[in-house]
OpenMM code with the backbone's topology and positions (N, CA, C; nanometers):
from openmm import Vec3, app, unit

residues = "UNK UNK UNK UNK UNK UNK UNK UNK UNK UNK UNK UNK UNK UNK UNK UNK UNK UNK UNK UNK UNK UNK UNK UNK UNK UNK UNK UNK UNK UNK UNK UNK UNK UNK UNK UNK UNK UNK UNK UNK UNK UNK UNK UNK UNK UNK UNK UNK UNK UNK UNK UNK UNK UNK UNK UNK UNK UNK UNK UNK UNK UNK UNK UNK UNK UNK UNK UNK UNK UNK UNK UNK UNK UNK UNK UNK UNK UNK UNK UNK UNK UNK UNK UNK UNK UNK UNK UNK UNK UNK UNK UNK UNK UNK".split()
positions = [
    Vec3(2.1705, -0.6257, -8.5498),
    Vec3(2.1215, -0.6689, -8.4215),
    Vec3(2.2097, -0.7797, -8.3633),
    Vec3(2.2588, -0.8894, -8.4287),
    Vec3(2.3789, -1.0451, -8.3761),
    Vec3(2.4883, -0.9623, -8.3007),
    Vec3(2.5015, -0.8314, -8.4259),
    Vec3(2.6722, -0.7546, -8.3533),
    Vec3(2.6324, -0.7089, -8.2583),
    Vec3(2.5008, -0.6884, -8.1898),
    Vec3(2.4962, -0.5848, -8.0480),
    Vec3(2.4774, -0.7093, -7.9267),
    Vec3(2.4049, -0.8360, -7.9678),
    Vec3(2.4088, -0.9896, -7.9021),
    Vec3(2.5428, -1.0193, -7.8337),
    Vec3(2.6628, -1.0145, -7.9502),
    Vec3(2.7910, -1.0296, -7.9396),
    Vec3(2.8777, -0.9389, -7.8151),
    Vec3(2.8331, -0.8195, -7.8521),
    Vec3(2.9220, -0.7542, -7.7473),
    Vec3(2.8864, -0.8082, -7.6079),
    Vec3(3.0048, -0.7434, -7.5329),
    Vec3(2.9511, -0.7942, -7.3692),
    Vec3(2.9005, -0.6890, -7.3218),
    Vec3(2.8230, -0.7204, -7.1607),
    Vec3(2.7543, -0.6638, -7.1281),
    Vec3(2.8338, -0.5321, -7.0331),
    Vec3(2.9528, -0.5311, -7.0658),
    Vec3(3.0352, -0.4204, -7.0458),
    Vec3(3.0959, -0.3563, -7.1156),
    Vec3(3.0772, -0.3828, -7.2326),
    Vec3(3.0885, -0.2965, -7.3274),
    Vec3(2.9835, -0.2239, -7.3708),
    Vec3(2.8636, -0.2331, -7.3964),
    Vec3(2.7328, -0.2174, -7.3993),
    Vec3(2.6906, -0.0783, -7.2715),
    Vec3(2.7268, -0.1096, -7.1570),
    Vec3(2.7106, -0.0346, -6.9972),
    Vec3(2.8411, 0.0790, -7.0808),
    Vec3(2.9114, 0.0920, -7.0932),
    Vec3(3.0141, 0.1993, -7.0846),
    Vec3(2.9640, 0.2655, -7.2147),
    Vec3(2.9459, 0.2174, -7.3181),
    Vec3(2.8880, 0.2736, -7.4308),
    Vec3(2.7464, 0.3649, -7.3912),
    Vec3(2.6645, 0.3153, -7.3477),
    Vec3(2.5248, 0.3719, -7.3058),
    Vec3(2.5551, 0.5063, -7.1645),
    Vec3(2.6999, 0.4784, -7.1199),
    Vec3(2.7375, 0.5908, -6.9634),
    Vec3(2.8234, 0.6835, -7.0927),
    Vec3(2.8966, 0.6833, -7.1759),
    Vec3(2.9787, 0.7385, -7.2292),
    Vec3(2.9058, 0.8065, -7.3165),
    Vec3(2.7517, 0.8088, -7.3686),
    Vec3(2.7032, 0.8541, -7.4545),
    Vec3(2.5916, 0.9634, -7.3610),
    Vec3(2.5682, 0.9179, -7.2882),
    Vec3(2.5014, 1.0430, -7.1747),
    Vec3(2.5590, 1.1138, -7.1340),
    Vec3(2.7023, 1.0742, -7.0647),
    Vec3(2.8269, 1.2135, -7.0262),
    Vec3(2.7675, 1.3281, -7.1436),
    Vec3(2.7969, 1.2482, -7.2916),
    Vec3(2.8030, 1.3599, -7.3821),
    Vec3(2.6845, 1.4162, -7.4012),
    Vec3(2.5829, 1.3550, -7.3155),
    Vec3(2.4596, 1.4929, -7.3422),
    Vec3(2.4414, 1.5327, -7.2582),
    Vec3(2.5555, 1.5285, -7.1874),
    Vec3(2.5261, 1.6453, -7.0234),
    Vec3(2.4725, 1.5862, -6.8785),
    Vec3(2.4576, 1.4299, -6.9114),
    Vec3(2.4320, 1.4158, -6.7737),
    Vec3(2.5331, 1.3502, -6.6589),
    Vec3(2.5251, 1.4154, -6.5448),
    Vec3(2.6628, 1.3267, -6.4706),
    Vec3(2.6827, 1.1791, -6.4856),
    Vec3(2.8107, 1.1889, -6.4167),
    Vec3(2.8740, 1.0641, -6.3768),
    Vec3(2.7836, 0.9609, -6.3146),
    Vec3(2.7902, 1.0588, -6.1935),
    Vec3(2.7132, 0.9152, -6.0722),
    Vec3(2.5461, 0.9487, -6.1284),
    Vec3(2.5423, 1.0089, -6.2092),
    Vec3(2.3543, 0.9984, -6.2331),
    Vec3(2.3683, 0.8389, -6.3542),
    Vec3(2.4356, 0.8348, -6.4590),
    Vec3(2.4513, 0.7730, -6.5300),
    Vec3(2.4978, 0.6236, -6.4950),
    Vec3(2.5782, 0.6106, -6.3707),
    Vec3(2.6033, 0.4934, -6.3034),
    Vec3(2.4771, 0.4285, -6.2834),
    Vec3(2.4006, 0.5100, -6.2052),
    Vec3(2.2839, 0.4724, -6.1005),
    Vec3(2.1798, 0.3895, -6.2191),
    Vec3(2.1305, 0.4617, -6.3196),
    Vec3(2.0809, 0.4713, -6.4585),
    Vec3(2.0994, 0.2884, -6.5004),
    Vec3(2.2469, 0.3115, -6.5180),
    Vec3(2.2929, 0.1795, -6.5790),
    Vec3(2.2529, 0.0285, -6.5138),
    Vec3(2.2687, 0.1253, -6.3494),
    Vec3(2.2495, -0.0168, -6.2775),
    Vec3(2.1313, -0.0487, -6.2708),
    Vec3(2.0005, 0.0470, -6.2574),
    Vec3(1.8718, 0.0294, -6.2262),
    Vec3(1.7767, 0.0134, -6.3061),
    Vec3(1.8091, -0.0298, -6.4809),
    Vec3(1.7697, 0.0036, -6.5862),
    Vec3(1.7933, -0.1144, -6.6791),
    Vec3(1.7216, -0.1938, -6.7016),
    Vec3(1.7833, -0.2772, -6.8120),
    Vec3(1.8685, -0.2301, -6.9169),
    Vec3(1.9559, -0.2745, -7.0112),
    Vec3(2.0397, -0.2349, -7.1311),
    Vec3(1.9390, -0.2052, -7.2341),
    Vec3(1.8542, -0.2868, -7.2448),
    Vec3(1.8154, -0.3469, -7.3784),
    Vec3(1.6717, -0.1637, -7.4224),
    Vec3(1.6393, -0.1350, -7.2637),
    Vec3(1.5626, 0.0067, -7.3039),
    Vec3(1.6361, 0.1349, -7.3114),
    Vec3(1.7561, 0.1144, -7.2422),
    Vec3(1.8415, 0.2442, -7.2907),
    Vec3(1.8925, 0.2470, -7.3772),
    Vec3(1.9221, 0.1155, -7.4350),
    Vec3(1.9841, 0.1223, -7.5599),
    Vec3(1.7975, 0.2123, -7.6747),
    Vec3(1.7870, 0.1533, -7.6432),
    Vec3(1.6091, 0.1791, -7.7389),
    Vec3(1.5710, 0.3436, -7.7203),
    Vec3(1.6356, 0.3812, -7.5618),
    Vec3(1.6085, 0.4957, -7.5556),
    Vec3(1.6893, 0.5758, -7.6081),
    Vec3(1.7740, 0.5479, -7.6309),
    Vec3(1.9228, 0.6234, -7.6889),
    Vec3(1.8816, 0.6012, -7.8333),
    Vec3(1.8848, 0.5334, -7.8952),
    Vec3(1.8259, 0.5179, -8.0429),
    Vec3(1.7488, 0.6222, -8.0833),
    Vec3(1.6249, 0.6261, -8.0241),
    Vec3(1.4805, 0.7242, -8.0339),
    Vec3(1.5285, 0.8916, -8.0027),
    Vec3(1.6572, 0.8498, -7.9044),
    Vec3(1.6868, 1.0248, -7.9052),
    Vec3(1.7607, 1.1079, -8.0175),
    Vec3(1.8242, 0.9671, -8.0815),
    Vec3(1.9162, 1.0218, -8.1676),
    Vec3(1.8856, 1.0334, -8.3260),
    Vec3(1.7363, 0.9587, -8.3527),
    Vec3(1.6434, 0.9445, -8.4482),
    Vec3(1.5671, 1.0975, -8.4539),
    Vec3(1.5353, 1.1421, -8.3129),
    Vec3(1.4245, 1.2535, -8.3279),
    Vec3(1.5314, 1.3653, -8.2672),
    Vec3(1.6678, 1.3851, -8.2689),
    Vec3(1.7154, 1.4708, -8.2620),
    Vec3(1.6846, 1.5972, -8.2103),
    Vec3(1.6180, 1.5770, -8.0367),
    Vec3(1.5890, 1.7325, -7.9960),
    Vec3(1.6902, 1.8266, -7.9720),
    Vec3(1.6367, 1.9255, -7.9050),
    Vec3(1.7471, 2.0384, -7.8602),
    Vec3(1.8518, 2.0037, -7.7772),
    Vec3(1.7352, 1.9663, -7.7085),
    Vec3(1.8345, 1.9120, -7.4887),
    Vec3(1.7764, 1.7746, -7.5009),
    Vec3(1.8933, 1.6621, -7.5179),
    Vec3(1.8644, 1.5671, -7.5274),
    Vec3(1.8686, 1.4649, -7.3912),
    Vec3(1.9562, 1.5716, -7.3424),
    Vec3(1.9383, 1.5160, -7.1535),
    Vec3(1.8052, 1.5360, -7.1412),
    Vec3(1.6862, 1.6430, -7.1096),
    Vec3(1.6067, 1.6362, -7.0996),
    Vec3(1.5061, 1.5321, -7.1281),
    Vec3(1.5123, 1.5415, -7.2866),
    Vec3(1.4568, 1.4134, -7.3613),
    Vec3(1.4743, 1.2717, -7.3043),
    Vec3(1.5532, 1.2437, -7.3171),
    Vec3(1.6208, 1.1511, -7.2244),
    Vec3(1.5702, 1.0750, -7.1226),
    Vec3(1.5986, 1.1493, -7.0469),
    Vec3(1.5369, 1.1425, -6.8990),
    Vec3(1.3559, 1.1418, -6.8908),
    Vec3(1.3167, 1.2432, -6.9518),
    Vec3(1.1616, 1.2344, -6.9580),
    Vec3(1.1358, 1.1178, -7.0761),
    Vec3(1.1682, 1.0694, -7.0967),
    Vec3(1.1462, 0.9335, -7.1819),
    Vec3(1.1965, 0.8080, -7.0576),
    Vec3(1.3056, 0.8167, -7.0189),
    Vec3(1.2765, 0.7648, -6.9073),
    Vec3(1.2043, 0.7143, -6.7948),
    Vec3(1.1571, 0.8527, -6.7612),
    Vec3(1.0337, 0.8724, -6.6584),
    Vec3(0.9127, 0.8507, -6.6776),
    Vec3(0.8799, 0.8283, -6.7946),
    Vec3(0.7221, 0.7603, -6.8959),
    Vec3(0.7801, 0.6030, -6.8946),
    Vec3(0.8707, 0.5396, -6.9416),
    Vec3(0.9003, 0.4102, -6.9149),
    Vec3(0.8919, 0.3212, -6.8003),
    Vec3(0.9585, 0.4064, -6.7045),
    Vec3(0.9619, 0.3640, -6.5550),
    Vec3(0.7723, 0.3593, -6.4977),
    Vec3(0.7345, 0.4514, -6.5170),
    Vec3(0.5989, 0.4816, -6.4721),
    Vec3(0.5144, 0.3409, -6.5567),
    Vec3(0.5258, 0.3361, -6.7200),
    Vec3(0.4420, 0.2486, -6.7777),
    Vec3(0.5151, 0.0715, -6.7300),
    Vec3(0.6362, 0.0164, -6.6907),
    Vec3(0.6850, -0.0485, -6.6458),
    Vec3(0.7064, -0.0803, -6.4915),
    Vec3(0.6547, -0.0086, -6.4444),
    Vec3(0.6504, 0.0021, -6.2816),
    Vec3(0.7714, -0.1059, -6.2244),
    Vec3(0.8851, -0.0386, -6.2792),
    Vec3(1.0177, -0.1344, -6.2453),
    Vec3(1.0523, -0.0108, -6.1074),
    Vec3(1.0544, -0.0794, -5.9710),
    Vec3(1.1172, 0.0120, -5.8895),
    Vec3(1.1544, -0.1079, -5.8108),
    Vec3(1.3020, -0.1261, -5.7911),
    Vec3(1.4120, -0.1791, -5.7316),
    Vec3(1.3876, -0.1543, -5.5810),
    Vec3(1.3617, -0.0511, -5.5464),
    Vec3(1.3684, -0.0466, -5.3893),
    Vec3(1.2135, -0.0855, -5.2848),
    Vec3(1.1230, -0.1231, -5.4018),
    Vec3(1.0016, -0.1974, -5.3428),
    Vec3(1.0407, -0.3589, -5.3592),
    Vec3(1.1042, -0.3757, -5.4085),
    Vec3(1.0734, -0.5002, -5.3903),
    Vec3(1.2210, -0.5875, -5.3358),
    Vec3(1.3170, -0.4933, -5.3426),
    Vec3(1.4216, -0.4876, -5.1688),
    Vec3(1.3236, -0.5456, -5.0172),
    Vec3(1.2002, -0.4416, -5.0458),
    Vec3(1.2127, -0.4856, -4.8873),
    Vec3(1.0953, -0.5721, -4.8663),
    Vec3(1.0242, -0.6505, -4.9704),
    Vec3(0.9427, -0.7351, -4.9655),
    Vec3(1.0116, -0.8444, -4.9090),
    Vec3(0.9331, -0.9542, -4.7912),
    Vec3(1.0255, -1.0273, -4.7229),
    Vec3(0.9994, -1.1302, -4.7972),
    Vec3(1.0765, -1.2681, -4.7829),
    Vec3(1.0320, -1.4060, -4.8598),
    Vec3(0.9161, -1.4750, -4.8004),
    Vec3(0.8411, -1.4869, -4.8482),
    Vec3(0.6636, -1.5533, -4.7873),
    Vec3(0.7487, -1.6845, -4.7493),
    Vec3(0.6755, -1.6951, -4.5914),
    Vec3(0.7331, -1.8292, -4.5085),
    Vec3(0.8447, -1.8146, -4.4424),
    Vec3(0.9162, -1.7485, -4.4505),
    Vec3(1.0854, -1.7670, -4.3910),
    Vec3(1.0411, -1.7440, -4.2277),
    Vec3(0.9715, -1.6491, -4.1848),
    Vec3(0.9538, -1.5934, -4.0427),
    Vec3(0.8734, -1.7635, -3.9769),
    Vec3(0.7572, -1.8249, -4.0506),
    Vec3(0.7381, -1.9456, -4.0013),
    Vec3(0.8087, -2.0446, -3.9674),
    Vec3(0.9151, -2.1150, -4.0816),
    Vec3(0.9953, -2.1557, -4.0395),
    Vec3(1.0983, -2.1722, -3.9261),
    Vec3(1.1713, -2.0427, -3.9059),
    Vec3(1.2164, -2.0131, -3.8143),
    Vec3(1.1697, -2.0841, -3.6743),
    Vec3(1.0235, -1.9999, -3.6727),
    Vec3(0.9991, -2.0166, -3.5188),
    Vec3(0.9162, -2.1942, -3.4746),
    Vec3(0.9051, -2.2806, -3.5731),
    Vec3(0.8943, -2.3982, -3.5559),
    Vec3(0.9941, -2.4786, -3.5431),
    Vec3(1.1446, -2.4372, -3.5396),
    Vec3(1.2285, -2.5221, -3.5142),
    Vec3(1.2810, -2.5205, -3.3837),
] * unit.nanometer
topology = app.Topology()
chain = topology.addChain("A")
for resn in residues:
    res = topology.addResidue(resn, chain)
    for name in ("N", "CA", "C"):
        topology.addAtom(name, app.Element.getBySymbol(name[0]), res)
């Protein structure tokens, strides 16, 4: 676990994109993945796929994914457009 602390966090990102290529999933799907996804559960998810060794591990994968995201309700583009509480007040009192 110290040796995976150690690496950087770009080495870690290319390792976790370079290991999905090889189960079939694209490029720009695997980018998107990396960026919108903490390390620390793909790494966990990548572990668990390679522990229970299914058929189609893209599949696996991904639907392990999609149970994470759902039980974590991590979605990036809700809370993009949440505005900062107060900023619009400010404004118009000066």
């Amino acid at each position: 676990m110290e040796l995976q602390k150690k690496e950087t966090h770009y080495v870690r990102k290319k390792r976790i994109q370079s290991t999905l290529c090889t189960w079939g999933i694209g490029v720009g799907l695997t980018k998107r993945i990396t960026y919108r996804y903490p390390l620390n559960l793909l790494e966990k998810l990548i572990e668990e796929n390679e522990k229970r060794q299914p058929k189609d591990p893209a599949n696996y994968f991904l639907n392990g994914l999609k149970r994470s995201r759902i039980e974590h309700r991590s979605n990036r583009k809700f809370n993009r457009k949440r505005k900062p509480i107060g900023d619009d007040n400010r404004m118009h009192r000066m």
